[in-house]
N, C-alpha and C positions, 0 to 999 in steps of 0.2 A: 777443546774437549778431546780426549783420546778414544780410543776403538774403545765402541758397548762388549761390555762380558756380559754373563749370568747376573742379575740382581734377585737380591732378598730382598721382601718388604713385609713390614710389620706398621701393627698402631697399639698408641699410646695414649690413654686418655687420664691427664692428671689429677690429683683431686682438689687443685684450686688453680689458680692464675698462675700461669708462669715466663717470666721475660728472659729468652733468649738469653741478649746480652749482658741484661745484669746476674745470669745464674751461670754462663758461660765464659763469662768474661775472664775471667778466674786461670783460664787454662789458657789465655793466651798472652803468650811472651812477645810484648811490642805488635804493633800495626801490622811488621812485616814479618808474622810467624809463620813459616813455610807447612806449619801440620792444622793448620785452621782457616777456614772463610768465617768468618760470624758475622750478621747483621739480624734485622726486628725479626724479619721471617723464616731466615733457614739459618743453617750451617752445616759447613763441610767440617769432615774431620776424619784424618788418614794417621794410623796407628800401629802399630802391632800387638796380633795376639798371643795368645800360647797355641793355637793353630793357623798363623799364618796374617800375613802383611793385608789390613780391611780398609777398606773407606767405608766412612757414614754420610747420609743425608739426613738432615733431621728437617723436613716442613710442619711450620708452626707459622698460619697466618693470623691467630689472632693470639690473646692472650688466655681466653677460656677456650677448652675446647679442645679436641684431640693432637694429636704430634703423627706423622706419617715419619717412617722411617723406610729406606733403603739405602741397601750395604751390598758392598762387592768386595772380591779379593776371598780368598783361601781361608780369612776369618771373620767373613761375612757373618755368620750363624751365630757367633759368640759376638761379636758385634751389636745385632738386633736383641741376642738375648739382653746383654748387659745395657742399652742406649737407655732403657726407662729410668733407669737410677742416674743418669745425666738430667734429669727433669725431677727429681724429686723423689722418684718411686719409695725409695730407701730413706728421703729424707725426713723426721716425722717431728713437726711444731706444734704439738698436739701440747705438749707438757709447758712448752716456752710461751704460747700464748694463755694458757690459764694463768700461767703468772700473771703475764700484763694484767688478765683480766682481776688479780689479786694485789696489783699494786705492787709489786716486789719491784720492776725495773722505772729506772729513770723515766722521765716525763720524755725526754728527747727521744728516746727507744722505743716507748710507745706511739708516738707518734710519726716516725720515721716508718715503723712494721705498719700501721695503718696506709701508710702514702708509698710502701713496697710489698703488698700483698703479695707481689711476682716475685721473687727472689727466692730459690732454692739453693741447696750446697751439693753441688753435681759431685757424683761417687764415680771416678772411671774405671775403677779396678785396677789400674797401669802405676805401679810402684817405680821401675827404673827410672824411664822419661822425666816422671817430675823429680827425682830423685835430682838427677844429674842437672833438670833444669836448677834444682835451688841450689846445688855446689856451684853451677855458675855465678851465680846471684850474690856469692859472700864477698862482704868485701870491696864492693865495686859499685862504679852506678849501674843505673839498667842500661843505659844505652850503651855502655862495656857488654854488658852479660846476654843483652839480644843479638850484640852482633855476634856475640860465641855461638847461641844457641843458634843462629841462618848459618853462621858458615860450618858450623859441624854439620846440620840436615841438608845444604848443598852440595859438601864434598863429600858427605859419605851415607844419606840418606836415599832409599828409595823412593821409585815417583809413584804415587797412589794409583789402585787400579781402577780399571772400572772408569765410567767417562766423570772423570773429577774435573773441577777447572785446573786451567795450567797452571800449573808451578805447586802445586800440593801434592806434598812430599810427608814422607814417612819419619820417625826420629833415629840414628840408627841405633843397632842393636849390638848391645854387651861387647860380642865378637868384633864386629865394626872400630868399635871405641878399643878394644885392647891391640889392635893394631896399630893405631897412630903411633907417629913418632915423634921427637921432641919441634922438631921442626913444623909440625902440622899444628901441633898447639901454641907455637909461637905466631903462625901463620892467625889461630883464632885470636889471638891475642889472651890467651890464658895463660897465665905465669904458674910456676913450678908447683906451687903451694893446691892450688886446685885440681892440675892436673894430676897429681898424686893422688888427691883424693878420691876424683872419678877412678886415675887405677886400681885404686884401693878396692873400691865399691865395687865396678864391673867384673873384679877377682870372686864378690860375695852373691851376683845380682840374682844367682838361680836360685844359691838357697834364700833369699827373701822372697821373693816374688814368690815362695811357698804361702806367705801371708796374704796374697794380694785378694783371695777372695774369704778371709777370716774376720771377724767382727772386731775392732775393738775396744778395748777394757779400758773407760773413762774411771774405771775407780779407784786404775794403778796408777802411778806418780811417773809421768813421764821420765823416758831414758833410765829409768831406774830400777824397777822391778822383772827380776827375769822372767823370761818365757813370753816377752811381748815382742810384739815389732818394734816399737819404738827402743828397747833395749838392742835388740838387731843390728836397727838402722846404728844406733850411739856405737856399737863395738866397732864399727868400722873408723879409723884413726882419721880425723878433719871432719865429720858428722855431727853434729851436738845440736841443743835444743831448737834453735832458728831453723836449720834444715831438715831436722825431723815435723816439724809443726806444717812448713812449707809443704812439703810431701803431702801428709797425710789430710789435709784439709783439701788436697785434689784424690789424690789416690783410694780415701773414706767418707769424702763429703764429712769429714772432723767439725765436730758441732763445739766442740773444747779446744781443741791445741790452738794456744796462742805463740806468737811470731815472737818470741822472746831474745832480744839481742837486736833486731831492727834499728836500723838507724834512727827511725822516724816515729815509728809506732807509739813508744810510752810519751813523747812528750805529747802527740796528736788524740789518743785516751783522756791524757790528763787534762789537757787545756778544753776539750770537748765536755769532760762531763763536772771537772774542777774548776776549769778557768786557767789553769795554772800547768805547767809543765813537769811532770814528775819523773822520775827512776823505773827502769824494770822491775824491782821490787815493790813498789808501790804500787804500780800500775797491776801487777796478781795481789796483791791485797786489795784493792779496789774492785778488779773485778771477780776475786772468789766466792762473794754471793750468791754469783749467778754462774756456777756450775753445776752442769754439765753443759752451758749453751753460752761459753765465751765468746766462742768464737762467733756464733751468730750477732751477738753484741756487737762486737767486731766488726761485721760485718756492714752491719744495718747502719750504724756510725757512720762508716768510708761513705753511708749513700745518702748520707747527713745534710750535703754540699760546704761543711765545715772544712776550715783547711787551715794547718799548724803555721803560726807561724814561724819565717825562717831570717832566720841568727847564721851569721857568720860567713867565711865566703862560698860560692859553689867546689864540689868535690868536681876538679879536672879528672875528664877522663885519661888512662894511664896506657902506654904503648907499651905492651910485652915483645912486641918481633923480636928484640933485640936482646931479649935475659936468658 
């Protein structure tokens, strides 16, 4: 634990059940993600603000019942303000369960949201962070894109203030990432095509992150209609539908954007509620009924205990030091 600073604390009382890890889970890249503790009772979580590098605490010892928050670091205060929309605050199932309650969604859905009353879709306001985590993500397995995401927060993230446990660290920032050089990215093992992309995006990250505290618009057609973030995010060259969905269903707790392009997803959709394994396009024909709350579909599925069957051989992981 490092030297006590000043803490902020706050409470949060949600207005139903909420599990930790399966509402947080979401935001963490592999076991070893250097910007998270998570387990049933608390979690750590060291970030940046638009006022400065914060750690959170979040205790939650049971699943009814209030949340204790405390925060350190220089954006403490925006921290505690924004921690309730991490538990749900912003998230509202008010519309998705009268359906169930009308019969609109599959029998498996309804009974999965019965046996996960706890699960919410945490809103962290942090557009870059996941940004970058999901340009890592393309294209590779995870255990590729985790160890991008630890060695970029080891070698150029800050250590979280305030007495955090050790080793929880900060993501680094914009500035941070446009200094690397090609050698550091070879070092992460991220190949040219990606690392492009991040410089792409880190060139754009201030003026998006104007979106970060803006609502938005389920009733525009993803990457398509101007004057949205997800058009934003798309004008930037290696961005498209998969890494805008990724983002924004951490960055807005996105109750719609599906992961379109996924390696895994439309066959594991298809076989779950068809039997059968289908196409990206059929897989939004399938689930367009149930917009605006795809993605909770999505969601509620992954906590199904169903699992795709797998064809073909394993995807090797790939060595970039060397391109």
């Amino acid at each position: 634990m490092r030297n006590m600073q000043k803490s902020w604390s706050a409470s949060f009382t949600p207005s139903g059940p909420v599990s930790l890890t399966k509402s947080l889970g979401i935001l963490r890249r592999g076991l070893g993600d250097p910007t998270i503790r998570l387990s049933a009772s608390e979690a750590w979580l060291a970030f940046a603000t638009p006022l400065g590098p914060a750690t959170l605490h979040i205790s939650k010892p049971t699943l009814q019942g209030a949340a204790d928050f405390q925060a350190w670091g220089p954006g403490a205060s925006w921290a505690l303000d924004s921690a309730p929309n991490l538990l749900g605050a912003q998230d509202d199932w008010n519309e998705f369960d009268q359906g169930l309650q009308e019969g609109i969604y599959p029998e498996i859905i309804a009974r999965n949201r019965a046996e996960h009353p706890d699960v919410v879709l945490p809103k962290t306001g942090r557009i870059f962070e996941h940004a970058v985590g999901a340009i890592l993500e393309q294209r590779v397995t995870g255990i590729e894109a985790n160890h991008a995401w630890r060695w970029l927060i080891h070698r150029f993230g800050q250590p979280a203030p305030g007495p955090a446990p050790q080793g929880l660290k900060i993501f680094p920032s914009p500035l941070d990432l446009a200094q690397m050089q090609r050698w550091d990215w070879q070092q992460a093992r991220v190949e040219g095509q990606r690392a492009t992309t991040i410089r792409k995006f880190v060139q754009v990250a201030g003026a998006i992150n104007w979106w970060a505290d803006k609502p938005l618009n389920h009733a525009k057609p993803a990457a398509k209609a101007p004057g949205t973030l997800e058009a934003a995010l798309a004008s930037v060259p290696g961005i498209g539908p998969w890494t805008i969905a990724e983002t924004l269903q951490r960055s807005h707790g996105s109750s719609d954007h599906i992961s379109v392009g996924d390696f895994h997803l439309a066959h594991f959709v298809g076989q779950v509620l068809t039997g059968k394994r289908i196409t990206d396009p059929q897989m939004l024909a399938l689930l367009a009924p149930y917009a605006p709350h795809r993605q909770r579909v999505v969601r509620l599925l992954m906590l199904s205990g169903e699992r795709k069957q797998s064809f073909g051989p394993r995807y090797a992981p790939l060595d970039h030091r060397q391109r």
